[in-house]
N, C-alpha and C positions, 0 to 999 in steps of 0.2 A: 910538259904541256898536256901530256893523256891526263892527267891525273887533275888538271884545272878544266878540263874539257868538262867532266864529270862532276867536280864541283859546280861548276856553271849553271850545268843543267841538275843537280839536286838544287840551286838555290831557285832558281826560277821555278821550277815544280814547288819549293818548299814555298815562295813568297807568294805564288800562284793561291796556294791554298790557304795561307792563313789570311789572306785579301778577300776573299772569299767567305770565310765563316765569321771579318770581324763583319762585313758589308750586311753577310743576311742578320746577325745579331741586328746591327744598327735601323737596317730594314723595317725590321718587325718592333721597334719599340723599346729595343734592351738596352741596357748598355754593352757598348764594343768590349769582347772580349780581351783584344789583343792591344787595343789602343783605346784607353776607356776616357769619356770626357768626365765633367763635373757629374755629380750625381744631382739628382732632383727627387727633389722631397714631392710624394702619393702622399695625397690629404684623403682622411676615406672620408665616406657619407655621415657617419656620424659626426665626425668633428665639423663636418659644414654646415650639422643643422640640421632637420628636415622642415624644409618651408611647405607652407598647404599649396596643393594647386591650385590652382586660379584660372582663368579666362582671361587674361589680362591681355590690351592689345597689342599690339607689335609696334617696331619702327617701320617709314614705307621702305619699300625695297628701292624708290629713287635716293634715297640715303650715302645707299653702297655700305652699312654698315655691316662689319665682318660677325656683330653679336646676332642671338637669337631675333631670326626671323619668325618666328611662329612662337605661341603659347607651349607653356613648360610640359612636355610630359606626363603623361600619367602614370604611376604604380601600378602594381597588378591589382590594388584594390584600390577602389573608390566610391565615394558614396555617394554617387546619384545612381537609381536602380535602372541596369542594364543585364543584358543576358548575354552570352557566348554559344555559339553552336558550328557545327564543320560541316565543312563542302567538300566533297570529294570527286576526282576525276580518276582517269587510269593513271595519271602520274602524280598526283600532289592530294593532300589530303589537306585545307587550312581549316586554321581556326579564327571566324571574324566575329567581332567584338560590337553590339549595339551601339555601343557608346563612341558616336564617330565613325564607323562602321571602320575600324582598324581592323586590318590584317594584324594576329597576335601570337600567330605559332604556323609554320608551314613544316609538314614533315613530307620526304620522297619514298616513294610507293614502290620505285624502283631501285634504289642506294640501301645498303641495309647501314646501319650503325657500323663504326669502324671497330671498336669496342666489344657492342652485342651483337653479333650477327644474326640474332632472331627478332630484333627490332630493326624500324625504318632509321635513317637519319633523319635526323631535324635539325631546321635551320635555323628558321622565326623563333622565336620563344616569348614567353613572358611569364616566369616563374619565378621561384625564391634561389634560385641557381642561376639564373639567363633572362637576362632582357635584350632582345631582340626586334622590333618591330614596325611595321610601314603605317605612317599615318598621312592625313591629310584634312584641308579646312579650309574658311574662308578666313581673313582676316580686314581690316578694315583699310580703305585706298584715301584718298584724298577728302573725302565729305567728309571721313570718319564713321566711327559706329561700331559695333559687337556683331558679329554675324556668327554660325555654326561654324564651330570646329571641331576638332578629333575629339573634346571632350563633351558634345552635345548629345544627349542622346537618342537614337532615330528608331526608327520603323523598321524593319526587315521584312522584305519580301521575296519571292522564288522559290526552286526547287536546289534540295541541297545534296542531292548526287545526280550524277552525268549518269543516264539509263543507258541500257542497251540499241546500238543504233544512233542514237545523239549525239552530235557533234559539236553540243555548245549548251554551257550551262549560264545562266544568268538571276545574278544577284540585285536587289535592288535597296538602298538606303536611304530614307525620306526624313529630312531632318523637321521640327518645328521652324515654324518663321521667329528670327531671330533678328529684331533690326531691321526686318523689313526686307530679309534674303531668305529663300528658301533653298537648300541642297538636296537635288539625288546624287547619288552615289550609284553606279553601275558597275559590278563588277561583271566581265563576262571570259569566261573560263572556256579554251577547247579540248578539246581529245587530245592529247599527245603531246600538249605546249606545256611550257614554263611561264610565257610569256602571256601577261592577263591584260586585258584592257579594264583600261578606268576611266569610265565619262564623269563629269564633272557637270552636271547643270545645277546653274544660279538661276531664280527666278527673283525676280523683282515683286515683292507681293506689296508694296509701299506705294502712296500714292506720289514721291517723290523720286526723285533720280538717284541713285545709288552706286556708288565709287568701291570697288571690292576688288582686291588680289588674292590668287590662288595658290595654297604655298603644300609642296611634298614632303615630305622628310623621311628619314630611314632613321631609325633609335639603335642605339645598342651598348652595351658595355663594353668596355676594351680588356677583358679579359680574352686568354687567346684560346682559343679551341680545341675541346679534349682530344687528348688522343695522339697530340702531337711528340715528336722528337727531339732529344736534348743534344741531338749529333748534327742535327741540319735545320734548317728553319727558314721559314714561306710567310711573305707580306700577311700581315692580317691589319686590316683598316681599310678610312674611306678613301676616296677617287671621284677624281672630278677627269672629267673630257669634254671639252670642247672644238672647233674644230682650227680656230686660233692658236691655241698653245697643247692641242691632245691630249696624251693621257697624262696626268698629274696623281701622284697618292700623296696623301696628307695623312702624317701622322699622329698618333692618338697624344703623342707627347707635345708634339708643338700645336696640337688644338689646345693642349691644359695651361703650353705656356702663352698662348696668344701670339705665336710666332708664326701660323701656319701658311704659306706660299700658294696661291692658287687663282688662276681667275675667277673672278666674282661676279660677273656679269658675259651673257653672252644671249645669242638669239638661235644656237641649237645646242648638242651634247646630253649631257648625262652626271646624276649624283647617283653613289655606287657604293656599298660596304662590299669588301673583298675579305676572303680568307682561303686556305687550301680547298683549290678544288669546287669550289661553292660561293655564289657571289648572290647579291641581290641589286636593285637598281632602277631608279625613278625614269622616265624618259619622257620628254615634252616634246610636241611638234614642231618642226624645225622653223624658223622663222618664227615664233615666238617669244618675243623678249622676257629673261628672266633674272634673278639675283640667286647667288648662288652665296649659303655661309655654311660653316661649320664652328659648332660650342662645345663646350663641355657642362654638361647638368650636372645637379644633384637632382634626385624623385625620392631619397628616403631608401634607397631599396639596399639590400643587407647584402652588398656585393664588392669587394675587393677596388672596384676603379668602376663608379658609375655617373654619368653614361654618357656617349658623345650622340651629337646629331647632324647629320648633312641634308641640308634642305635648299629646298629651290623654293622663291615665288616669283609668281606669274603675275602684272599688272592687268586689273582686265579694261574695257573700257565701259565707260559709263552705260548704266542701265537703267533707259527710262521705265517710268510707272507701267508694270506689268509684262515687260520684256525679258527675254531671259536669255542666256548664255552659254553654250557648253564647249566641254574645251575634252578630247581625245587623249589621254595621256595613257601609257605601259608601264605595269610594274614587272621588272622581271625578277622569279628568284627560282631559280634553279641551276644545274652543274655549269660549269665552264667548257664546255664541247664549241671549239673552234667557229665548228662548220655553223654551228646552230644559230653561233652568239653574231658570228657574218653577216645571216641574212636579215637578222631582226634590224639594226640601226648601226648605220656606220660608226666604229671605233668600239663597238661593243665587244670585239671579240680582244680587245686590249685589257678585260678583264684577266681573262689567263696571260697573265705577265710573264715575263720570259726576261724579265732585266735589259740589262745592256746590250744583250747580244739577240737581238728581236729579229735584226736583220737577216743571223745567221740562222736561226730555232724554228721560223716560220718555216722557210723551205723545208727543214730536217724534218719538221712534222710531215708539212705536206706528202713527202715521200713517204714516210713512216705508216701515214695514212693509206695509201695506197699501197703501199705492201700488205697493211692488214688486211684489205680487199680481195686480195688476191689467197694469202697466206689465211686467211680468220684464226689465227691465233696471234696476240699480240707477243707470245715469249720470242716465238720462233720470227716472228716483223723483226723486233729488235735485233737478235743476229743476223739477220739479213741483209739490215741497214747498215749496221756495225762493217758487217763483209764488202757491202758496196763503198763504204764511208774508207775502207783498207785500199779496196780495187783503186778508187779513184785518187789516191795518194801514194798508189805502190811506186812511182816511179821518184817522190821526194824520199820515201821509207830506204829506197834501195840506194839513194847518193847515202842518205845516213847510216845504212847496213856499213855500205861497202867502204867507209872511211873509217867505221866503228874495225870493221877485219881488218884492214888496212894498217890501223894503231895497234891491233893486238898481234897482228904479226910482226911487225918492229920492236914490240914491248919487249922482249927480253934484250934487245939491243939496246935499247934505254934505261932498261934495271942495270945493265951491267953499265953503261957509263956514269950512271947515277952514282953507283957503289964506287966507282975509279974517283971521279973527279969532286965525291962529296965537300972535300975542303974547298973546293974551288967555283964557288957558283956562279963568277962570272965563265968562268973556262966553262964549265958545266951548261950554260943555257948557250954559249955560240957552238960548243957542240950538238947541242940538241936541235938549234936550226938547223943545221946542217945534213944533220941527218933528215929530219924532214925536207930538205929539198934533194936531197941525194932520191929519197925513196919517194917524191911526188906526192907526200901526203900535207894534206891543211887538217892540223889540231882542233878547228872549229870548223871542220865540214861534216861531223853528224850533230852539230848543236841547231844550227840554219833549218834543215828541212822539220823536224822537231817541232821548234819554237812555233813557226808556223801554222802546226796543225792544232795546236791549246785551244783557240776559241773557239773551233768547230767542234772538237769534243766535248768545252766545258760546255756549248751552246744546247747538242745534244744531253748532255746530263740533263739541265735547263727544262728542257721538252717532256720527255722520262720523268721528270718530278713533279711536271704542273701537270700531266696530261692526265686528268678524271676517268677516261676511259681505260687506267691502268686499273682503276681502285675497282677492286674484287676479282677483276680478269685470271683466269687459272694461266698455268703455261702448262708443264705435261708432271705427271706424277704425283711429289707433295706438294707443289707450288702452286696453290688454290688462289693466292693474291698475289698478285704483280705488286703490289703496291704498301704490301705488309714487309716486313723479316719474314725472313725463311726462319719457321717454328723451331727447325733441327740445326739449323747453324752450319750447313753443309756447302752451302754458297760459296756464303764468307771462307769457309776452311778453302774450300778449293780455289778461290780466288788467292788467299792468301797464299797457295801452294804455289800458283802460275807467277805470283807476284816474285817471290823470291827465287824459283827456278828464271826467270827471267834477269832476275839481278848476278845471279851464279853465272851467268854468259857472258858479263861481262867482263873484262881482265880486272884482278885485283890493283888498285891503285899501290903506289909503292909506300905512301904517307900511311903510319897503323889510324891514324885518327880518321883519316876518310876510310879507309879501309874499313873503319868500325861503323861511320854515319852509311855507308853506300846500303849495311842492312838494317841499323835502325831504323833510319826512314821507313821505307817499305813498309817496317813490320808495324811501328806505329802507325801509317797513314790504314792500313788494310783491318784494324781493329772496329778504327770507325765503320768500317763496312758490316760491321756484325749488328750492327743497327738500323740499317738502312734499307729502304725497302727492293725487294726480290730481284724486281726490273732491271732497278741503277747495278747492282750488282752481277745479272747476267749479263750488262751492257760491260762492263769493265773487264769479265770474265773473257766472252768471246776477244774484246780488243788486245787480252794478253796474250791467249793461245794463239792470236792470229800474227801476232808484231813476233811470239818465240820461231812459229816457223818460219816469217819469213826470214828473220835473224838466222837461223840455222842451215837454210835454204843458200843463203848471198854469203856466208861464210864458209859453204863445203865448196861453192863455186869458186871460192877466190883460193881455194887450194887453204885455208885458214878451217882445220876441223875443229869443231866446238868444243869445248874446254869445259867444265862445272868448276868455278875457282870457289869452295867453301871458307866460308868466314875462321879467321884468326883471329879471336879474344884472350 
């Protein structure tokens, strides 16, 4: 029974993590590694064509239909003449586009590139590498008609840097009368935010009453974002939230197959492109009725899988001769910082996804947080949490120690009845009960305490992976990035050190085959580590050295001295 005790728990460790890497595969767009379904055939842009863009009008949004609500996309060239110029604050640097007055490239002032660390990152784009970008228009309501939209060309007006002392920069976009609507477009940019306001006003310049919906959308290709890992893998696509059914992701595959799951109408929430770390995200004022789709384009543009769109329209209500309309809406695109994404609009901070175990991740941050308030180092937070996350489970760790001493002090009582009564494996297992109730131990009482503790740790991994605040954070010495590999591979070696002196504590099983999996395992799961970034890796580190001592600790106390059993190959 010691020897199934330990299989037990390498399968549940081993089925724990292959669950785990086919889910985020499946997650992010791939196919499952471990459990692959049917493959599906990427049409690229060329075989689709490149159709010209148009102005063409939409369906109404009382429709409810799941295709494109707004006019097609623009490429990064087009030929009605417009100009591009940038607006800079202390934290975001964009680039806005005359044509529709599109947001077309947003880079952070504060995040450098994961890659280059002498450049910013960037999020927005719209280049021969990346399409990325926030548009917005009118489209035509029940009268019908053409009105301005992201392809119209307008007016620009304001100042294009936040000066010294100023707390607020503001952009303005003035379309031509088009159909007998005229748009501004207001952008207004503060000091220190991610979060931009977008007014919206319709004027009515027609001598008639005019019927107009307001539609947002967010563009991008579903390629996945440089820079990423082939060891582990983070959602990247859109998100729908509303306050009906919360957070929903939809992904880039079942937008291509017209499969995609989501509510489509609602009168608060949010359309969201997510990826590690970095999200962007339309937001309308609540109580306002809106249609919510997601497509897949082609624009012509010379990219691998282009492009999807998550869009919202807004019905507005009728606009008599010379009245006009404006409507408040927030673009957000900046990092996924808990605290930040809390205050701006409920469910916003559901962009840092945390998976299944939200319930568990949120609190671990919380704490996490507050230790680095205290601590301002985030290395040293994570051991800390780590050590609390030990404290407050020593007393399940210690039933699991001390039943772990327990079996390996009767173990060689059971090697040798093993070896007597091998022909005999009914005699052989009612001996082996018996000796377990002779000596007061249960075979499965260090599996219980164990099992138990998996989701709180996988929950914090969880945290430690999506939390932006890791990305660049030093810890002490070479460890400049939390969030990178450790450059010298020191981590990992020493992780992988604790890992296997940890598996050495345990009694050798008597079977050579598990005897041979008890270090497999180990050493393959700790390779992956040599990939993974700095944080998750001190986080696993601390949690070994802290489970060896107190294994050594509940071991010298049960009169059971620690042992180093080395592998036999």
């Amino acid at each position: 029974m010691n020897d199934i005790r330990r299989t037990i728990l390498w399968v549940i460790f081993g089925f724990a993590m292959v669950m785990l890497w086919d889910q985020w595969q499946v997650a992010n767009g791939k196919k499952a590694t471990f459990f692959p379904g049917p493959a599906t055939q990427i049409v690229a842009p060329s075989a689709l064509g490149k159709p010209p863009v148009s102005d063409a009008s939409v369906p109404s949004a009382a429709s409810n239909q799941t295709a494109a609500l707004a006019p097609p996309v623009a490429s990064a060239v087009a030929a009605a003449a417009h100009e591009r110029f940038d607006v800079s604050t202390d934290v975001l640097k964009l680039t806005l586009d005359t044509e529709g007055g599109s947001l077309v490239r947003a880079e952070f002032l504060k995040y450098p590139d994961a890659e280059n660390k002498s450049k910013n990152f960037v999020l927005l784009d719209d280049s021969k590498d990346r399409i990325y970008m926030a548009q917005s228009g009118v489209v035509a309501g029940s009268t019908g008609g053409a009105f301005p939209t992201h392809k119209t060309v307008m007016v620009a007006s304001g100042a294009h840097s936040l000066a010294d002392g100023q707390n607020e920069l503001v952009i303005s976009f003035s379309s031509p009368d088009v159909g007998g609507i005229k748009l501004v477009k207001t952008y207004t940019l503060r000091r220190g935010a991610y979060d931009i306001g977008v007014k919206h006003e319709l004027i009515n310049t027609s001598a008639t009453a005019q019927s107009a919906q307001l539609y947002l959308q967010l563009v991008r290709d579903g390629n996945k974002p440089a820079g990423g890992s082939s060891f582990y893998s983070t959602y990247t696509g859109p998100a729908v939230y509303t306050e009906a059914k919360k957070f929903q992701k939809v992904d880039f595959s079942d937008i291509k197959k017209h499969k995609a799951d989501f509510e489509n109408s609602s009168t608060n929430g949010y359309v969201a492109m997510v990826q590690h770390y970095f999200a962007s995200a339309w937001i309308l004022p609540d109580g306002m009725q809106r249609t919510i789709s997601m497509d897949a384009v082609d624009i012509g543009a010379p990219l691998a899988d282009c492009c999807y769109r998550a869009t919202m329209v807004a019905p507005l209500e009728t606009l008599a001769p010379g009245a006009s309309k404006a409507v408040e809406a927030k673009l957000f695109i900046g990092p996924q910082e808990e605290k930040m994404l809390e205050a701006l609009t409920p469910g916003l901070e559901l962009l840092k996804d945390y998976g299944r175990l939200t319930i568990l991740a949120k609190p671990l941050y919380w704490l996490l947080d507050k230790l680095h308030g205290f601590i301002q180092n985030w290395g040293w937070s994570i051991v800390a949490l780590v050590l609390l996350l030990k404290i407050a489970f020593y007393w399940l760790n210690a039933k699991a120690y001390s039943s772990m001493a327990k079996m390996k002090a009767i173990n060689p009582k059971i090697m040798e009845m093993r070896e007597r009564l091998k022909d005999k494996p009914q005699q052989m297992q009612q001996e082996m009960m018996r000796i377990y109730r002779e000596e007061k131990v249960n075979p499965m009482g260090g599996c219980f305490p164990i099992v138990i503790q998996i989701p709180v740790f996988i929950a914090l991994y969880s945290v430690l992976l999506s939390t932006v605040e890791m990305r660049g954070a030093p810890w002490a010495l070479w460890i400049h990035d939390l969030s990178a590999p450790d450059p010298y591979y020191l981590l990992p070696l020493f992780m992988t050190m604790t890992t296997l002196l940890q598996t050495s504590l345990n009694p050798a099983p008597p079977d050579p085959m598990q005897a041979k999996m008890m270090w497999i395992m180990p050493l393959a799961f700790s390779v992956m580590f040599f990939f993974f970034p700095s944080g998750l890796v001190m986080y696993w580190i601390t949690n070994n050295v802290l489970s060896i001592a107190q294994q050594w600790i509940i071991n010298t106390r049960m009169g059971v001295p620690p042992k180093f059993n080395l592998p036999k190959f």
